[in-house]
N, C-alpha and C positions, 0 to 999 in steps of 0.2 A: 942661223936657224932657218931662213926661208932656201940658203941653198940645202940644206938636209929636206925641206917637206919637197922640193921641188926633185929631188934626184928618187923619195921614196916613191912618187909619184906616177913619176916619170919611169920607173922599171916596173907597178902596178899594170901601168897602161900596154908591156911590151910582152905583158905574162902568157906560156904558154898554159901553164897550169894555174888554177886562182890566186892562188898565195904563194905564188914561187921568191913574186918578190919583196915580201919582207921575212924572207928565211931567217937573215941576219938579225934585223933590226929586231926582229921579233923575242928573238935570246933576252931581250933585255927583261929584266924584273920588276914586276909593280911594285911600286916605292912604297914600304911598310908604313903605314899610321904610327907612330908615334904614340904609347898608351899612358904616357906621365910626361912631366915635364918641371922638373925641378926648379922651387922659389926660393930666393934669398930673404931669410927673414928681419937683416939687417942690409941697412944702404939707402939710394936715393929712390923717392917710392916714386914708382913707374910702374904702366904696365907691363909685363912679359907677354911675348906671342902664345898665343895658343898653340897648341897640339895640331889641330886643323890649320891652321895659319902657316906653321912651321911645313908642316905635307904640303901645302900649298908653292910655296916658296922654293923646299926642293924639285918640284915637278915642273915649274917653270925655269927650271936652268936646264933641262934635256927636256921640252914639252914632246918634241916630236916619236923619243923613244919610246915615253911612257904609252903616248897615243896608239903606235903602233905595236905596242905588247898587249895593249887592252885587243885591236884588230886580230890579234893572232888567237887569241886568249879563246875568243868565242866564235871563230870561225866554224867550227862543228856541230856547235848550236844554232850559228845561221841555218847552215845547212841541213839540220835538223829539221826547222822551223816550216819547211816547206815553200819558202820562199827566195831562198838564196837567189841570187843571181852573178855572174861576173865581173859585176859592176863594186861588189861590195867590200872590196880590200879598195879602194878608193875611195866611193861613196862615203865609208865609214869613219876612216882617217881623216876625209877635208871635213865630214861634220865632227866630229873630236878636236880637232887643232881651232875649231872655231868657240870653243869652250873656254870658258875663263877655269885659270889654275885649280879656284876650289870645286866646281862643277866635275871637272875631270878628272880631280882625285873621288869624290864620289860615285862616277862611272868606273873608274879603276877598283873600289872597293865592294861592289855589287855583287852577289852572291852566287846569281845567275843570269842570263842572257837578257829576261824578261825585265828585271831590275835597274841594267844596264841601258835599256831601253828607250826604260821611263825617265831618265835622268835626262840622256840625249833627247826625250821628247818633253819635260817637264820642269827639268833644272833643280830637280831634287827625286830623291829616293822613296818610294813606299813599297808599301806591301807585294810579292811575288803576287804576280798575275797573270795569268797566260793569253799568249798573243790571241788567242780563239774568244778569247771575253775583253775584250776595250771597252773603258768608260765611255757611255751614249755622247752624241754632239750635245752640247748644254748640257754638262752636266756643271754642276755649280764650283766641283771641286776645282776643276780645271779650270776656270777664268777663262775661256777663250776667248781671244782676240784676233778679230779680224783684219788681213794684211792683204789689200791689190797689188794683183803686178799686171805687168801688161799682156794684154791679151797672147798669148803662146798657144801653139800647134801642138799637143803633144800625140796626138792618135790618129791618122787616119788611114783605112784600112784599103783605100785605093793603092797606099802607095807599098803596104806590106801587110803581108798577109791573107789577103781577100776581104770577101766578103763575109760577115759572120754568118754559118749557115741555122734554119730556123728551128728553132726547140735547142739550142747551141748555146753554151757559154765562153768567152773567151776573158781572160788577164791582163789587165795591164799596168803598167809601171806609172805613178805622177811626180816622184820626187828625185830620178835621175839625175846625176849632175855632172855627167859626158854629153848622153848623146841620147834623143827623142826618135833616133831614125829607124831604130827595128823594128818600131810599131808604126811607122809611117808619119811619125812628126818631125821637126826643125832636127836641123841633128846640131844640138845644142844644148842644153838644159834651160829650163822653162820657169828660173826664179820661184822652184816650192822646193823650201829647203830639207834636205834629207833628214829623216828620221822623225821630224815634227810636227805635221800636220794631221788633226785631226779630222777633218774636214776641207776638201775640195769646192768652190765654187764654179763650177762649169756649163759652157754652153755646148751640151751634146746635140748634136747633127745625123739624121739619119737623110739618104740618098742612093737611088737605086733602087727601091725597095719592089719588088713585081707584085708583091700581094701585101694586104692588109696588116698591120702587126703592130707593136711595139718594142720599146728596149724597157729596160727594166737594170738601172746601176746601183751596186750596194759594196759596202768594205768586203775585201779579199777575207776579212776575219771572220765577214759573220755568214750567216743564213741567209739566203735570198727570200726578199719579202714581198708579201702578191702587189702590192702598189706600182704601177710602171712607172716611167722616168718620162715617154717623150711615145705617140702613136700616133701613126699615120695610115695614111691611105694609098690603093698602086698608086705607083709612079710621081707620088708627091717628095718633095723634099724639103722638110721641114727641120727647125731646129728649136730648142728647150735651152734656157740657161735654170741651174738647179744646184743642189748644195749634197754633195754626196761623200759620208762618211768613208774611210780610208783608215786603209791598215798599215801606217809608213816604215818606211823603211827596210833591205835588204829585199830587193826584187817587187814582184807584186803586189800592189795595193789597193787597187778593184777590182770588181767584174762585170761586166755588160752580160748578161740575158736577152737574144732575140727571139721574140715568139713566130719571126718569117725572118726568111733570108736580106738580109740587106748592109750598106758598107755603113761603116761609123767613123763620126769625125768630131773627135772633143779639143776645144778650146780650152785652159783655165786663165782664169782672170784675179784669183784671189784664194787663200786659204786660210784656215782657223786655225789657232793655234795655241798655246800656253803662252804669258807675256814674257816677252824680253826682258832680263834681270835689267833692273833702273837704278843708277843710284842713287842713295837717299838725297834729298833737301836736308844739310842738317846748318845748324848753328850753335857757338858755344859758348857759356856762360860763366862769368867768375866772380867766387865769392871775393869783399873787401881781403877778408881772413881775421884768424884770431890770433890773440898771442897766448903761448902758451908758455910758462915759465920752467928755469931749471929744474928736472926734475917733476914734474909736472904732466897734467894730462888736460884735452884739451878734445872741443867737438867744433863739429863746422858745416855748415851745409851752404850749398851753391844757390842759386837765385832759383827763380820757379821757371821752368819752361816755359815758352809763349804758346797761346790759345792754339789746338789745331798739333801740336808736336808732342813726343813721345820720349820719356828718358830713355837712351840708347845704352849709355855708358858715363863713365867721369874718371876721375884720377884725383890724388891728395896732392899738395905740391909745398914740397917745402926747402931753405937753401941749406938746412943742416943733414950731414948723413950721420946721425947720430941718433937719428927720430926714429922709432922700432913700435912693435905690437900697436899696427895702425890695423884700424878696421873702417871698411868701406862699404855702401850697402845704396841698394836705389830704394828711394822713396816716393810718397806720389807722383812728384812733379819734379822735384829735385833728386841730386849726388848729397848723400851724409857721409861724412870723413869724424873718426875718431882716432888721435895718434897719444902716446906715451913717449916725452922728451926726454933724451937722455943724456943731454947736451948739458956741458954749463951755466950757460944764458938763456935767456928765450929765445924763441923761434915763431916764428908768424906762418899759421897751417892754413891753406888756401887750401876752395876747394873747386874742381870744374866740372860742367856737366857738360854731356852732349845731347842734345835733344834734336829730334828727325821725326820725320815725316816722308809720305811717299811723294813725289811731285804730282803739280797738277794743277788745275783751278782751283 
């Protein structure tokens, strides 16, 4: 698997045209959902994988095809979006391949570009929205959390491009993950991962300035708002650390406003973002069990979950495959197990729960 992401990569990077190189790879087919999934109503009771589990499962034996058929899929809608850039048959890929199984069957199932998006930014799916309307920094739905990195060069306009001239807007990229150098930063990428950041924390720099002015930075997405960012005076060279929403991924994701001519030079130090999927704290519990006699029916419930956890799941457990028409059901705090024996002898029906919680203090 790492020599396949490393060879698609590596012909991305050699492209004369953007997507030349995964012409091939790209043939591949998004891997159907699964819309049923057939139970045995007799045997040993266990759970079966889900529908989603099972898409999961096959997408992680080809992860790299599927990634890159999802890249091919909406290359048109990048470039629609008005933001495409060069970068984005890579960019796009290394953030996919960094997706767990069921995330990226999600991103692969997405209806449109916008959706597909939200997944790479969110790690789950909602509602179609367009890249021109982003949910506000704080907004509650989002959870953001805040992640430092080390301080990174990613703008400055000594080294490309000039000077921004005044009453002038220019673009720029914060979530690259080649190279900072076309807009005159590190030529490296600057630890803000593609696709996910809602918010930027930056130290914007202005220097050179001949007359009086300000900057003024807001999301690639939205409307420029009257509030400045960082204003100075001739010939002063001052700098502002600030928190400036962002429109990530594929190409540009702010813009600078100078009201006078002068160069710019943004640091970031940290970005916002939707939280990293965690996995649960769980632990699990088992009932003594009951017996239930030949012929016979028989109920059961698991212990209570501890203070602080959440019934997640449970299962029936029993050594006869002869035990049929079991029903299983979550209850406040516990797993309830009901089975019909259809055994000889008795049988002794255990029941287990799982209970979880998110980690933490």
């Amino acid at each position: 698997m790492a020599s396949t992401v490393s060879q698609f990569l590596n012909k991305c990077r050699k492209l004369k045209g953007p997507l030349a190189g995964i012409a091939v790879i790209a043939s591949v087919s998004l891997f159907a959902m699964p819309t049923a999934f057939a139970q045995v109503a007799t045997g040993p009771l266990s759970e079966l994988p889900s529908p989603e589990q099972q898409a999961a499962q096959q997408i992680q034996q080809d992860k790299a095809s599927y990634a890159a058929a999802i890249v091919a899929r909406w290359q048109d809608a990048a470039k629609a979006s008005g933001k495409w850039d060069p970068n984005y048959a890579v960019d796009m890929f290394t953030a996919l391949m960094k997706m767990g199984p069921n995330n990226l069957a999600l991103a692969g199932q997405a209806p449109s570009f916008d959706e597909m998006m939200d997944v790479l930014k969110r790690g789950s799916r909602v509602a179609a929205r367009p890249l021109s309307a982003p949910n506000s920094l704080g907004d509650f739905g989002d959870d953001l959390v805040y992640t430092p990195v080390t301080p990174c060069r990613i703008v400055d306009t000594r080294n490309a491009g000039g000077a921004i001239v005044g009453l002038t807007s220019r673009n720029f990229d914060v979530d690259n993950t080649v190279s900072n150098a076309f807009q005159g930063g590190v030529a490296a990428p600057c630890g803000i991962p593609f696709g996910v950041a809602s918010a930027v924390a930056m130290n914007i720099t202005e220097t050179e300035g001949a007359a009086a002015g300000h900057f003024t930075a807001f999301s690639f997405c939205a409307a420029q708002p009257l509030a400045s960012t960082l204003n100075w005076i001739p010939g002063q060279t001052i700098a502002n650390t600030t928190v400036i929403p962002v429109c990530p991924g594929v190409g540009s994701d702010f813009t600078v406003f100078t009201a006078s001519t002068a160069h710019l030079i943004v640091d970031v130090v940290g970005y916002f973002a939707a939280p990293v999927a965690t996995a649960l704290d769980q632990v699990f519990a088992m009932s003594v069990g009951v017996s239930i006699p030949a012929s016979g029916v028989g109920n059961d419930s698991s212990p209570d979950c501890p203070a602080g956890y959440s019934v997640t799941g449970g299962s029936c457990l029993s050594a006869s495959f002869l035990m049929h028409t079991v029903t299983t059901q979550r209850a406040t705090n516990h797993w309830f197990c009901s089975a019909a024996n259809a055994a000889a002898v008795a049988v002794t029906l255990r029941t287990e729960v799982i209970c979880s919680r998110v980690p933490g203090r």
